[in-house]
Biopython code that builds the backbone (N, CA, C, O; Angstrom):
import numpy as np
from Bio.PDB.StructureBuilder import StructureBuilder

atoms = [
    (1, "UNK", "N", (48.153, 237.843, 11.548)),
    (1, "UNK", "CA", (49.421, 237.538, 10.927)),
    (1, "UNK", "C", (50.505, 238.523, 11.364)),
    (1, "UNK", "O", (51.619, 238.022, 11.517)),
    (2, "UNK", "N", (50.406, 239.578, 11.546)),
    (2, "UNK", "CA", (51.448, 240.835, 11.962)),
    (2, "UNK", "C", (51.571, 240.466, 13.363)),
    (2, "UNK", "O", (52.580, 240.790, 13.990)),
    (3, "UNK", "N", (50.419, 239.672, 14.020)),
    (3, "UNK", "CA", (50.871, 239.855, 15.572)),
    (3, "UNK", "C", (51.993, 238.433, 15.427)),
    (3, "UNK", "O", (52.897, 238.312, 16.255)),
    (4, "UNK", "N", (51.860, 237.671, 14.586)),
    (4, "UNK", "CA", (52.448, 236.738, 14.336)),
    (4, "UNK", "C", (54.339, 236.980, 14.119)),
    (4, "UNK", "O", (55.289, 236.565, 14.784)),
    (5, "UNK", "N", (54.256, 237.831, 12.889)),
    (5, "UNK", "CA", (55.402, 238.056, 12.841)),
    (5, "UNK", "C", (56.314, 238.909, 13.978)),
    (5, "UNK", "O", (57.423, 238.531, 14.354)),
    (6, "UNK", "N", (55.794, 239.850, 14.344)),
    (6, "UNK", "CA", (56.051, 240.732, 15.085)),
    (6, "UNK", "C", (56.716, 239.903, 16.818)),
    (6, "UNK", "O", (57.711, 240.255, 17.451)),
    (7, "UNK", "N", (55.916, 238.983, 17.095)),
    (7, "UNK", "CA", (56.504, 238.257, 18.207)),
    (7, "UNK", "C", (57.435, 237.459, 17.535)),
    (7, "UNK", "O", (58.399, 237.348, 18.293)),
    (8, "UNK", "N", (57.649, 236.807, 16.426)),
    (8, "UNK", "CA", (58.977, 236.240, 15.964)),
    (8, "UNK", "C", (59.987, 237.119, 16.371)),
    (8, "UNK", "O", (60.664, 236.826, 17.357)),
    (9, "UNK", "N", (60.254, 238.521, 15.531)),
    (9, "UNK", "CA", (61.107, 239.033, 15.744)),
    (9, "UNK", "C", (61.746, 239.286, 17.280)),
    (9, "UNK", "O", (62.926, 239.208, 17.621)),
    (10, "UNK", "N", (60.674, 239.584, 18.013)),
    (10, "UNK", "CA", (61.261, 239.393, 19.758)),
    (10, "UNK", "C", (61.854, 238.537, 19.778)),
    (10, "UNK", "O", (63.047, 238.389, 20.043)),
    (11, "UNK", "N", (61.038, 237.809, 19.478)),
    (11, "UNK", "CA", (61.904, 236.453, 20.450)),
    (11, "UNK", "C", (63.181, 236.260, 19.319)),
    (11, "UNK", "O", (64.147, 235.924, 20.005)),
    (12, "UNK", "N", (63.528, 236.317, 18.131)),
    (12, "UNK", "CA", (64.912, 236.333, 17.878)),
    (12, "UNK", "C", (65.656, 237.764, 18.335)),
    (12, "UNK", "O", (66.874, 237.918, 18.427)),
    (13, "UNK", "N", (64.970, 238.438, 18.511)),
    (13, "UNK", "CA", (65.982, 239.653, 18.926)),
    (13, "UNK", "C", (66.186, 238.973, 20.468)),
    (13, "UNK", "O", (67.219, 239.278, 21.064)),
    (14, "UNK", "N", (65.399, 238.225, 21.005)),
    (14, "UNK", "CA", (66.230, 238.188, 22.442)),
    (14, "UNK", "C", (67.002, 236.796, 22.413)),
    (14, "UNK", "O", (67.918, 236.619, 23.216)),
    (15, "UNK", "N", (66.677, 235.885, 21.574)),
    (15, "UNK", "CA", (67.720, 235.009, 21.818)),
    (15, "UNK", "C", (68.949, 235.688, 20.758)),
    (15, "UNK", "O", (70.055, 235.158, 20.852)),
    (16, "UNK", "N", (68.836, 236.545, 20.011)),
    (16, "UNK", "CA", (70.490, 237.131, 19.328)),
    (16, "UNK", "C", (71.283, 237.788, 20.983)),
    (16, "UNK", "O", (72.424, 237.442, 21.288)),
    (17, "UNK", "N", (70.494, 238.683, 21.826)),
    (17, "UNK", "CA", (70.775, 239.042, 22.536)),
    (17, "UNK", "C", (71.235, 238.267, 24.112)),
    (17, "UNK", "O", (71.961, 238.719, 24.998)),
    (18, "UNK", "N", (70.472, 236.897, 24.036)),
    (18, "UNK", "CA", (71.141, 235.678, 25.012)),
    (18, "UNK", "C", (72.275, 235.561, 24.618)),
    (18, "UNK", "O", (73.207, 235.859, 25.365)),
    (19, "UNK", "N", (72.546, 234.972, 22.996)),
    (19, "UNK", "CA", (73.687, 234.207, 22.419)),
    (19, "UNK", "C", (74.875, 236.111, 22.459)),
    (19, "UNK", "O", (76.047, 236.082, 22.082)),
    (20, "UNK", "N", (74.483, 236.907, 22.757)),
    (20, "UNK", "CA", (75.395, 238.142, 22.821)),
    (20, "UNK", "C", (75.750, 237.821, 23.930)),
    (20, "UNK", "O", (76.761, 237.190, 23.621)),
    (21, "UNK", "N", (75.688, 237.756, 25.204)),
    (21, "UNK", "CA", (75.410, 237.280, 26.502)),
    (21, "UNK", "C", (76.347, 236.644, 26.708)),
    (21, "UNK", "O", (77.305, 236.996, 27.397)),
    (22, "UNK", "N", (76.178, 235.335, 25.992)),
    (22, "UNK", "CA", (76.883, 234.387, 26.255)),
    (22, "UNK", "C", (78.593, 234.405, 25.344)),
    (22, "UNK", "O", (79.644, 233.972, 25.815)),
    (23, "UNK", "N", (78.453, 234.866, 24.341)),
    (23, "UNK", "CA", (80.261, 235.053, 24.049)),
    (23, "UNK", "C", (80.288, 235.890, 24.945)),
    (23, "UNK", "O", (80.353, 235.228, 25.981)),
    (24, "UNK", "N", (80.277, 237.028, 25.215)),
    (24, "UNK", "CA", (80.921, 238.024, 26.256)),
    (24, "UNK", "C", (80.743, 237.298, 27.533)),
    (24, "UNK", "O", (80.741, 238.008, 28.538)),
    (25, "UNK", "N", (80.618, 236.238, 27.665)),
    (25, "UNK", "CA", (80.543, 235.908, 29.381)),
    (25, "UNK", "C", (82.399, 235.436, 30.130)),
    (25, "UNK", "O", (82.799, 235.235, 31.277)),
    (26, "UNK", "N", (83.097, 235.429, 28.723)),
    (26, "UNK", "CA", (84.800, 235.019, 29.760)),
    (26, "UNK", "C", (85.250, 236.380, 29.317)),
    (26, "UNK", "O", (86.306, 236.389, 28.685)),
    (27, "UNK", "N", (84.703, 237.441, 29.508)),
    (27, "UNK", "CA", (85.620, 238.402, 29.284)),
    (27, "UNK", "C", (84.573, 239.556, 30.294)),
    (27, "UNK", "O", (84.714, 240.759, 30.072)),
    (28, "UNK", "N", (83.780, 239.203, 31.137)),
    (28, "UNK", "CA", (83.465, 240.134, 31.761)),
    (28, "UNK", "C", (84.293, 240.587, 32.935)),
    (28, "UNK", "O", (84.055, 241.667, 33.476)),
    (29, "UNK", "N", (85.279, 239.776, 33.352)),
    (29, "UNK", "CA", (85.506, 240.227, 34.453)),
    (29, "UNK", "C", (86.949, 241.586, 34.448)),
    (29, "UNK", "O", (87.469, 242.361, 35.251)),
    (30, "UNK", "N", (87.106, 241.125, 32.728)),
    (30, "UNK", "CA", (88.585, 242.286, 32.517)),
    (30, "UNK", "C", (87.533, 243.184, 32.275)),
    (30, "UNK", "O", (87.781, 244.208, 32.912)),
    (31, "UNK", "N", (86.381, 243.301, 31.602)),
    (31, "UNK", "CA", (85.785, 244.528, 31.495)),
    (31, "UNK", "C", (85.246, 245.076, 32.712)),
    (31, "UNK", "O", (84.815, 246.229, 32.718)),
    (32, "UNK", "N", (85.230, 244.248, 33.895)),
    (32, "UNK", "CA", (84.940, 245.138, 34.854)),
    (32, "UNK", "C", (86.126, 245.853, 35.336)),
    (32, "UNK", "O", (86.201, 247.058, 35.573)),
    (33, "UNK", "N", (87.491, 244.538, 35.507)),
    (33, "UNK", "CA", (88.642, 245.259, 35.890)),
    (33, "UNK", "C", (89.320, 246.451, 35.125)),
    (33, "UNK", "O", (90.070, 247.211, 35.738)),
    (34, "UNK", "N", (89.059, 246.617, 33.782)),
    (34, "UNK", "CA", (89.024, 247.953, 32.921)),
    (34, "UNK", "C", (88.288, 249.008, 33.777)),
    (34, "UNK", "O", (88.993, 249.854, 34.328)),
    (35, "UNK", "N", (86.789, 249.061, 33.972)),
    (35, "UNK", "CA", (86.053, 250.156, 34.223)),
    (35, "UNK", "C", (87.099, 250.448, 35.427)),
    (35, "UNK", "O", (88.022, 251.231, 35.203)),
    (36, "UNK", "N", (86.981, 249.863, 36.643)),
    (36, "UNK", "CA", (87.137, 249.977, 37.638)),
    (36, "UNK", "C", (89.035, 250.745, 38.008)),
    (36, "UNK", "O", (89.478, 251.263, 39.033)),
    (37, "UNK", "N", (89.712, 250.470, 36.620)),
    (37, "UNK", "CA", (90.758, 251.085, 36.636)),
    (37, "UNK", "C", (90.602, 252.255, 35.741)),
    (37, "UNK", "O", (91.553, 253.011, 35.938)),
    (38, "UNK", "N", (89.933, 252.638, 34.991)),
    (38, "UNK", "CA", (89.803, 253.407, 34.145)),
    (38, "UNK", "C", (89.169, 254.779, 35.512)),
    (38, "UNK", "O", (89.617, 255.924, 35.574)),
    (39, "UNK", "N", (88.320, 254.328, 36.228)),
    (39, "UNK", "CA", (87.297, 255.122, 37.174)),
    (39, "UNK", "C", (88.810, 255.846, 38.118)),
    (39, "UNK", "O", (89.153, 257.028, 38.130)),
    (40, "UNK", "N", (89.473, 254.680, 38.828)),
    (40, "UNK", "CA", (90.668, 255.033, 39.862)),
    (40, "UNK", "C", (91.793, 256.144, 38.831)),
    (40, "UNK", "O", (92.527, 257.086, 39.128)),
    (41, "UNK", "N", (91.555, 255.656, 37.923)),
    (41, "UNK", "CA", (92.957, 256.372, 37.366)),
    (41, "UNK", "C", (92.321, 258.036, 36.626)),
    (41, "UNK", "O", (92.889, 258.865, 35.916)),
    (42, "UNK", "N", (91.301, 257.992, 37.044)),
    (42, "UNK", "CA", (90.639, 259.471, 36.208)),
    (42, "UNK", "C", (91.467, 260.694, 36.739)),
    (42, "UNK", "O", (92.041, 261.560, 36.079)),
    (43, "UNK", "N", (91.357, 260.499, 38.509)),
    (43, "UNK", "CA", (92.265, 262.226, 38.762)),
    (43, "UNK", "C", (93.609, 262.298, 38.086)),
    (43, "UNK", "O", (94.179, 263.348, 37.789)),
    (44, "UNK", "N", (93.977, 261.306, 37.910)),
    (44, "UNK", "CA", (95.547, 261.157, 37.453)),
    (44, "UNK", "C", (96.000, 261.474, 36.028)),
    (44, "UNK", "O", (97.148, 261.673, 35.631)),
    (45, "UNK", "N", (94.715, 261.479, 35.260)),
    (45, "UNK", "CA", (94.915, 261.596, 34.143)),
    (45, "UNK", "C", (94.279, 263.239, 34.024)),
    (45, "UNK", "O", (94.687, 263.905, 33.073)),
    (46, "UNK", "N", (93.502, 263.737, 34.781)),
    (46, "UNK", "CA", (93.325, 265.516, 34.432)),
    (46, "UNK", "C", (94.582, 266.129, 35.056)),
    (46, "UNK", "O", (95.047, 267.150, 34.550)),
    (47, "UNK", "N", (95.145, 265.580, 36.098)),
    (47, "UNK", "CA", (96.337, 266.033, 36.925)),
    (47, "UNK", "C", (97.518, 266.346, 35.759)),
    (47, "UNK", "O", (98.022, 267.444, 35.523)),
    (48, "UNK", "N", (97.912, 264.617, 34.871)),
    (48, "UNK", "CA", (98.395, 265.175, 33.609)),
    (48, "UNK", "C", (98.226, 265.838, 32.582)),
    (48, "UNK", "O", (99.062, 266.299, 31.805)),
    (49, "UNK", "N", (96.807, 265.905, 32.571)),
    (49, "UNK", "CA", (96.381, 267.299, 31.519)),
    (49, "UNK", "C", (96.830, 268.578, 31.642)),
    (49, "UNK", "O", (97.358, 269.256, 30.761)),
    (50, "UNK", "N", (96.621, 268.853, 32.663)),
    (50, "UNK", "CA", (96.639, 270.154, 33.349)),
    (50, "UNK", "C", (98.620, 270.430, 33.273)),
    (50, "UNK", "O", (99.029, 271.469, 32.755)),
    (51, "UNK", "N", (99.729, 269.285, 33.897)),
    (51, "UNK", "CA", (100.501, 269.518, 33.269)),
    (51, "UNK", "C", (101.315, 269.537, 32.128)),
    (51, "UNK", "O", (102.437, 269.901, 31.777)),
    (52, "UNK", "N", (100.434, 269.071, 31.746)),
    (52, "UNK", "CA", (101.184, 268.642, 29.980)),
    (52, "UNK", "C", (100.228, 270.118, 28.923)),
    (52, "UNK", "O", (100.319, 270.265, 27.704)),
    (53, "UNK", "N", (99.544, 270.835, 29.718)),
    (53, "UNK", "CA", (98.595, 272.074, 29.380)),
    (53, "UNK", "C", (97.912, 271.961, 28.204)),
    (53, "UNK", "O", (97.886, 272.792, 27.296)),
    (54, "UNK", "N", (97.413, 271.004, 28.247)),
    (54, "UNK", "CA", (95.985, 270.135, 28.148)),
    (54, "UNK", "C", (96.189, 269.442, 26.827)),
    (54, "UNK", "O", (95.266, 269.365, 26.016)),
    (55, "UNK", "N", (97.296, 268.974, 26.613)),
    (55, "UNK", "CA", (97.392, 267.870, 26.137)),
    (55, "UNK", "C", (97.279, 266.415, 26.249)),
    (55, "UNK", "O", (98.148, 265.603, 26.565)),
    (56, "UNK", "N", (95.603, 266.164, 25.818)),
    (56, "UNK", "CA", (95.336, 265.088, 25.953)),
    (56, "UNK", "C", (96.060, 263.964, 25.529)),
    (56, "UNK", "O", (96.038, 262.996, 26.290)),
    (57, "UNK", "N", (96.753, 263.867, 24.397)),
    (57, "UNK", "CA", (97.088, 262.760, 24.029)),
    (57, "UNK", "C", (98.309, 262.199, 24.604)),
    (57, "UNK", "O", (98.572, 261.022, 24.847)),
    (58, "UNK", "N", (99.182, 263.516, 24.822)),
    (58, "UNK", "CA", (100.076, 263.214, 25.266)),
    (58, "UNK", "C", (100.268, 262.526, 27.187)),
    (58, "UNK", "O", (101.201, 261.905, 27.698)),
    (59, "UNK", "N", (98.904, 263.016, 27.800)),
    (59, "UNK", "CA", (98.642, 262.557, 29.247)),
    (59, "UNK", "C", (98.189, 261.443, 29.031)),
    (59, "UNK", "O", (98.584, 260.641, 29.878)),
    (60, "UNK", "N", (97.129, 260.744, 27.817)),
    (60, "UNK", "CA", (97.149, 258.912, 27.813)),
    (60, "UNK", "C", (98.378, 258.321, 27.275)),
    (60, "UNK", "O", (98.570, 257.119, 27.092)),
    (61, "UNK", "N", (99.344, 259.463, 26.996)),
    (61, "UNK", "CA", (100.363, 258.262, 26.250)),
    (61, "UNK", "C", (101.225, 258.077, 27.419)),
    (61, "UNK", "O", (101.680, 256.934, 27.378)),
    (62, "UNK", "N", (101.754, 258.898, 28.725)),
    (62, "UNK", "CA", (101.489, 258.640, 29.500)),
    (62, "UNK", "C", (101.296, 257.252, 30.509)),
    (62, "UNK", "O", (102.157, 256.505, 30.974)),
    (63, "UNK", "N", (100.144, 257.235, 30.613)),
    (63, "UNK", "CA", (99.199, 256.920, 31.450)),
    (63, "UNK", "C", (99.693, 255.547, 30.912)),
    (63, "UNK", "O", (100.381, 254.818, 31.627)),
    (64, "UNK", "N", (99.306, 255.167, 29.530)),
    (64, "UNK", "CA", (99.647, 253.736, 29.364)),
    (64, "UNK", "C", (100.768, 253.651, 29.344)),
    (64, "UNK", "O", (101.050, 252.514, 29.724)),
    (65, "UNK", "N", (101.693, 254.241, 29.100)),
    (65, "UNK", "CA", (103.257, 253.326, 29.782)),
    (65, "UNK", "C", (103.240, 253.716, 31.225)),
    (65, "UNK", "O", (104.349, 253.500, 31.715)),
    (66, "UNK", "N", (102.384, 254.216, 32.094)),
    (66, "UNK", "CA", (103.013, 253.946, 33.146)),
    (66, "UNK", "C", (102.213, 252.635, 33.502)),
    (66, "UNK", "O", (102.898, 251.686, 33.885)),
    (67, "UNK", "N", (100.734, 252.450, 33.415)),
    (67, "UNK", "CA", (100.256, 251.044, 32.850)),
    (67, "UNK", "C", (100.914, 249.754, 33.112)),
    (67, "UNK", "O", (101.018, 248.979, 34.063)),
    (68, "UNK", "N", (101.434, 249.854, 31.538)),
    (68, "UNK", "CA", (102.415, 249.077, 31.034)),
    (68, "UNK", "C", (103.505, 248.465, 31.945)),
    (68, "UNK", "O", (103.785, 247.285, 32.159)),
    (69, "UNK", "N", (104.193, 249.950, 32.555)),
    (69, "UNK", "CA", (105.403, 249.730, 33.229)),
    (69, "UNK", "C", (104.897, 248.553, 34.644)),
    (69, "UNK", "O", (105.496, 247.553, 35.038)),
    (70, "UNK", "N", (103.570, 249.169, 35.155)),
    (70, "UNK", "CA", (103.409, 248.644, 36.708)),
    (70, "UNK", "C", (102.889, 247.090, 36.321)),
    (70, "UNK", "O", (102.654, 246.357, 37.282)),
    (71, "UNK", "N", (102.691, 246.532, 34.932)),
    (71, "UNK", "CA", (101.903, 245.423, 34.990)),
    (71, "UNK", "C", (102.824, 244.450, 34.417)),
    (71, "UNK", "O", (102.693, 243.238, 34.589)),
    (72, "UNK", "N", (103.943, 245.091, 33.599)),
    (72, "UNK", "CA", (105.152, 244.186, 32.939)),
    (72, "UNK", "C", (106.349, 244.593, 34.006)),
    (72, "UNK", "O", (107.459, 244.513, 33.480)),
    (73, "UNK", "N", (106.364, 244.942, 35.157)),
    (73, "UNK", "CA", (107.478, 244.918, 35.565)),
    (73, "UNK", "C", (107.547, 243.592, 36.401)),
    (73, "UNK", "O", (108.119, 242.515, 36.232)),
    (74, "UNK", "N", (106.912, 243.996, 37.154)),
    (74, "UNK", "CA", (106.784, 242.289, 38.140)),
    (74, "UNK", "C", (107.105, 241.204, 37.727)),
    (74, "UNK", "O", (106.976, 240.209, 38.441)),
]
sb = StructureBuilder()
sb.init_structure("model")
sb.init_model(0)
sb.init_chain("A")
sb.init_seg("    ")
for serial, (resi, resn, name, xyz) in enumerate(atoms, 1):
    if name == "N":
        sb.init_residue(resn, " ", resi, " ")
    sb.init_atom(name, np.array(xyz, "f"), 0.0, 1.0, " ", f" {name:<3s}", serial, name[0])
structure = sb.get_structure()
């Protein structure tokens, strides 16, 4: 009986984890285009640390209007 239950739970933990799968499937490709800008834009953002003398918050606040600026200007 335990081996019983015990494979239930797999197999709903992996179909919760299909049906996870599957909503996130129209939004993978901004989450890649996130990483992949998040990765490019890293020196740029210690570069502003370093001048803003290590004010983090103030180098992402920053960062997203310049963001902002290059993606709403066009």
């Amino acid at each position: 009986m335990f081996n019983n239950d015990r494979l239930l739970v797999q197999i709903l933990l992996l179909a919760l984890f299909g049906a996870c799968l599957w909503v996130m499937a129209p939004f993978w490709s901004a989450l890649v285009w996130g990483a992949v800008l998040a990765f490019a834009s890293w020196p740029l953002m210690r570069l502003l640390t370093r001048w803003f003398k290590g004010r983090e918050s103030l180098a992402a606040l920053v960062m997203c209007l310049c963001w902002m600026l290059l993606v709403a200007a066009p």
